[in-house]
C-alpha positions as CSV (number, residue, x, y, z in Angstrom):
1,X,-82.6,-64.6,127.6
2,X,-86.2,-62.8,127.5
3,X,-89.3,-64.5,127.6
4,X,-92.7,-63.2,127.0
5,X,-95.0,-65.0,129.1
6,X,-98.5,-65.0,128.4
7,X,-101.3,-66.3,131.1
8,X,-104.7,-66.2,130.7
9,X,-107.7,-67.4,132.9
10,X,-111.2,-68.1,132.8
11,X,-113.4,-64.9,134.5
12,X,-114.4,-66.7,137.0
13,X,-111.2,-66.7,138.6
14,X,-110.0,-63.0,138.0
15,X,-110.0,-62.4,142.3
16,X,-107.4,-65.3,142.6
17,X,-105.3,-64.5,139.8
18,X,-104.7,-61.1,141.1
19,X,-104.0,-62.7,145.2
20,X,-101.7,-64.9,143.6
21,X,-100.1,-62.0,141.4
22,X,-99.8,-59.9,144.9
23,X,-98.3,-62.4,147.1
24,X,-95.9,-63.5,144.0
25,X,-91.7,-63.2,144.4
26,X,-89.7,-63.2,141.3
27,X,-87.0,-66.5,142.1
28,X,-83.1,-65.6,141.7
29,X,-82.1,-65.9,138.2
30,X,-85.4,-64.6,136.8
31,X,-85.7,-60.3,136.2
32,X,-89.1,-59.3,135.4
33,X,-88.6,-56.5,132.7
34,X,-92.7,-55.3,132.5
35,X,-95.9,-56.7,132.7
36,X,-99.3,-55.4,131.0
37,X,-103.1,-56.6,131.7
38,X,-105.1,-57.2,128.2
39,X,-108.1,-54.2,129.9
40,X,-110.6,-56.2,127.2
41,X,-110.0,-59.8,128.6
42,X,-108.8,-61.7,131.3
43,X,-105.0,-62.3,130.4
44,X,-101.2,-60.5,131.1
45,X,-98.1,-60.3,129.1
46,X,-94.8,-60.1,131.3
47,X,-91.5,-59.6,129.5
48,X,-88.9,-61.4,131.8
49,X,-85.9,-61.9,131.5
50,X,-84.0,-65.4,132.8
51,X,-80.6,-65.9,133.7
52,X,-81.5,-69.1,135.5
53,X,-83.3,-72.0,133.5
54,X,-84.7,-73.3,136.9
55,X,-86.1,-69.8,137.7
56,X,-88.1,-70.3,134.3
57,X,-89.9,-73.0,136.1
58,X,-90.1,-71.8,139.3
59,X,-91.7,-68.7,138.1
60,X,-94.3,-70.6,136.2
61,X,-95.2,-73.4,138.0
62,X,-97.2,-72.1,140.6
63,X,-99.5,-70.6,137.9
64,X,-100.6,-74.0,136.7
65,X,-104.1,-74.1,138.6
66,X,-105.5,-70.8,137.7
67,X,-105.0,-70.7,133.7
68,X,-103.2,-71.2,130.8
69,X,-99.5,-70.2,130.1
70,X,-97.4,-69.9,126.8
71,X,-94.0,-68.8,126.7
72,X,-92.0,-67.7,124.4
73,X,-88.4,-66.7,123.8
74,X,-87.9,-62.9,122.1
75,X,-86.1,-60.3,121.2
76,X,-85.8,-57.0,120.0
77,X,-86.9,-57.2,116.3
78,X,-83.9,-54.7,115.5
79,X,-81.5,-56.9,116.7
80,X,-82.8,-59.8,114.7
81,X,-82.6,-58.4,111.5
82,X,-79.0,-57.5,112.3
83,X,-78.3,-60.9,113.5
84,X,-80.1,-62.3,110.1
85,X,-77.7,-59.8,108.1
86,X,-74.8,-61.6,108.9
């Protein structure tokens, strides 16, 4: 299933966002697809996709100091509306 994961952080701690974001490993079970920095503010968007449940929380929980997460489940917006045609 894909998730788009949003984290944000106050600017204050931009420096050890990006150490944490360096020294990161993606956990077995988890895929991340692509990631993108909002260049106007301090937050990223990473598209991953989990195979695992438990790789969901592994890959967010070390996170929970330095900001503020959402996640969401997606998909393509095509394959939606073909699902919603049935």
């Amino acid at each position: 299933m894909l998730f788009m994961n949003i984290f944000t952080w106050e600017p204050g701690k931009t420096g050890e966002v990006m150490e944490a974001r360096a020294a990161e490993k993606i956990p077995d079970g988890a895929k991340l697809i692509n990631e993108w920095v909002d260049l106007a503010g301090n937050a990223v968007f990473r598209l991953i996709e989990i195979d695992d449940p438990a790789a969901l929380l592994m890959l967010s929980h070390p996170w929970d100091d330095l900001g503020y997460k959402e996640m969401h489940p997606v998909m393509e917006a095509k394959e939606a509306l073909r699902l919603l045609k049935r």
